[in-house]
C-alpha positions as CSV (number, residue, x, y, z in Angstrom):
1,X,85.2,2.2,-174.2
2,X,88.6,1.4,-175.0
3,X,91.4,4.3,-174.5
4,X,93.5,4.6,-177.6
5,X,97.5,4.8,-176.8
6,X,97.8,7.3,-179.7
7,X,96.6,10.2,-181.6
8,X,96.3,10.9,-185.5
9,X,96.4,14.1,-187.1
10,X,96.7,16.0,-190.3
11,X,98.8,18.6,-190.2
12,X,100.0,20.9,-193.1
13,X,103.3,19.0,-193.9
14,X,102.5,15.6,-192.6
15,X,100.2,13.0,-190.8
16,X,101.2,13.0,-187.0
17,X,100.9,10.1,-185.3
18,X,101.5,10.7,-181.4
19,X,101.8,7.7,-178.4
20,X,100.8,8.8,-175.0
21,X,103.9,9.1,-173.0
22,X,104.4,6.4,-170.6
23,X,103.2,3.3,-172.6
24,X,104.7,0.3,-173.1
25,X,104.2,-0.6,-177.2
26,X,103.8,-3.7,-178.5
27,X,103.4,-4.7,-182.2
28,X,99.7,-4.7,-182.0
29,X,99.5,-1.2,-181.3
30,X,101.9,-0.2,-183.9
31,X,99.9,-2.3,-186.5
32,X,96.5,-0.7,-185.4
33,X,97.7,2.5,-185.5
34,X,99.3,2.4,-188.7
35,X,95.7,0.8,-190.4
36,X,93.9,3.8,-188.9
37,X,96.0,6.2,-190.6
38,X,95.9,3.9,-193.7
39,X,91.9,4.2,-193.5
40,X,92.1,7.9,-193.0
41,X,94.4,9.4,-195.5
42,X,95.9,8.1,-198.7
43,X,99.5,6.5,-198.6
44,X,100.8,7.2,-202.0
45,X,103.4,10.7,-201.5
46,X,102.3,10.5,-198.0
47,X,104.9,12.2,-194.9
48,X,104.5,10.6,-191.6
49,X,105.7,11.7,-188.5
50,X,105.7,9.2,-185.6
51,X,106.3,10.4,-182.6
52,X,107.4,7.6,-179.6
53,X,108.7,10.0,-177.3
54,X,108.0,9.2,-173.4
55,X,107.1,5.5,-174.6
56,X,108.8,2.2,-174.1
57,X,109.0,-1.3,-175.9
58,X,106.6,-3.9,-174.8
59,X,107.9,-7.2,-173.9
60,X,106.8,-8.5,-177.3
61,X,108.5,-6.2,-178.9
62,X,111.6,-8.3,-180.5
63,X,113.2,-9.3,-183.9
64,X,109.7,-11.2,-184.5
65,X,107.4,-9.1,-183.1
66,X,109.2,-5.9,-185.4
67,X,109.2,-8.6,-188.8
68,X,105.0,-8.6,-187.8
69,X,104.8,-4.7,-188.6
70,X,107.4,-5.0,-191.7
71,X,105.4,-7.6,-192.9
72,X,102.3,-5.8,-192.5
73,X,103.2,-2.8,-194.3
74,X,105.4,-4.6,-196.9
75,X,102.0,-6.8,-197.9
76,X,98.7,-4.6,-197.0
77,X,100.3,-1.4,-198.1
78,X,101.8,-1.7,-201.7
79,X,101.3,2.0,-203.0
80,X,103.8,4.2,-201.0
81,X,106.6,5.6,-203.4
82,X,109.7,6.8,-203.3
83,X,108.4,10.4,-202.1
84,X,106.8,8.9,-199.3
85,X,108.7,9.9,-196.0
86,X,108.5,8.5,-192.2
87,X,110.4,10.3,-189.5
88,X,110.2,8.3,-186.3
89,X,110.4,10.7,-183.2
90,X,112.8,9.0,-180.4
91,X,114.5,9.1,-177.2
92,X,116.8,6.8,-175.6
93,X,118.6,4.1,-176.8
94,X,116.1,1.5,-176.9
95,X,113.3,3.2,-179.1
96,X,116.2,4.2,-181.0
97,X,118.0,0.5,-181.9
98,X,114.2,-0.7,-182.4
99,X,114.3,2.3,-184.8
100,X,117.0,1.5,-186.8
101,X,115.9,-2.3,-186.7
102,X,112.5,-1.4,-188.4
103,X,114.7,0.6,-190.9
104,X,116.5,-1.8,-192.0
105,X,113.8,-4.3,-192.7
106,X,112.0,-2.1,-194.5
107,X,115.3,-2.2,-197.0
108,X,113.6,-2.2,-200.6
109,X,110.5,-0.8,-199.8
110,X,109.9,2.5,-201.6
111,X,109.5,5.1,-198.2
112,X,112.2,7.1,-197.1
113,X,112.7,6.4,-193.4
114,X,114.4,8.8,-190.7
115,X,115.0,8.5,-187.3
116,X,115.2,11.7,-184.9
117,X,116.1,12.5,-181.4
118,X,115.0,16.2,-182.1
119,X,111.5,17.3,-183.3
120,X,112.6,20.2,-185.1
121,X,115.1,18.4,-187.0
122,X,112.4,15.7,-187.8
123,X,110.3,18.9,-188.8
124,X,112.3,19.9,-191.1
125,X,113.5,16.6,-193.0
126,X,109.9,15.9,-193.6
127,X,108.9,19.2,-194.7
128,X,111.6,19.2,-197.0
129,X,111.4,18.4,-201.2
130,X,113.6,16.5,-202.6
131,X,115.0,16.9,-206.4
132,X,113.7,14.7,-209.0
């Protein structure tokens, strides 16, 4: 049996997708994680919460490796809109950088993307409605 690196749950305000603390993360496990929660619960108006704390960047984890996962959700995953919101869960200044690269890639695509040092305040940008 194969030991997952992460956890998906529903919770009342978002999907919650957790790492196990300590791992290294490549793209793979990125792109596997995010077509389980695609399989499980529908994207469109969808809140994520991606929590990386504790984790660290696999060697493959680079400019290419990143484009991989944009490119996966960009193509497979056409019906997020512009309600949809991602908060990634960070700490350090690595998973942070790789953070802000994966937000700027995904420039154009219809999901609001935030990046967090603090749970609380990730909490709280996700629960909260935006204005028409």
């Amino acid at each position: 049996m194969v030991k997952r690196l992460y956890q998906i749950e529903k919770q009342s305000h978002c999907v919650r997708v957790v790492f196990e603390r300590g791992m290294m993360i490549g793209p793979r496990d990125i792109i596997a994680a995010i077509d389980q929660e695609n399989a499980l619960y529908s994207i469109e108006g969808r809140h994520d919460l991606w929590d990386f704390r504790g984790c660290s960047a696999g060697t493959d984890f680079h400019f290419a490796g990143m484009n991989r996962v944009v490119d996966r959700i960009k193509h497979q995953y056409g019906r997020a809109n512009e309600k949809n919101k991602t908060a990634l869960l960070v700490e350090g200044s690595t998973p942070f950088g790789l953070s802000r690269m994966f937000q700027l890639l995904m420039d154009g695509y219809p999901t609001q993307i935030g990046i967090f040092k603090d749970e609380a305040a990730a909490t709280q940008w996700i629960s909260k409605i935006d204005k028409p």
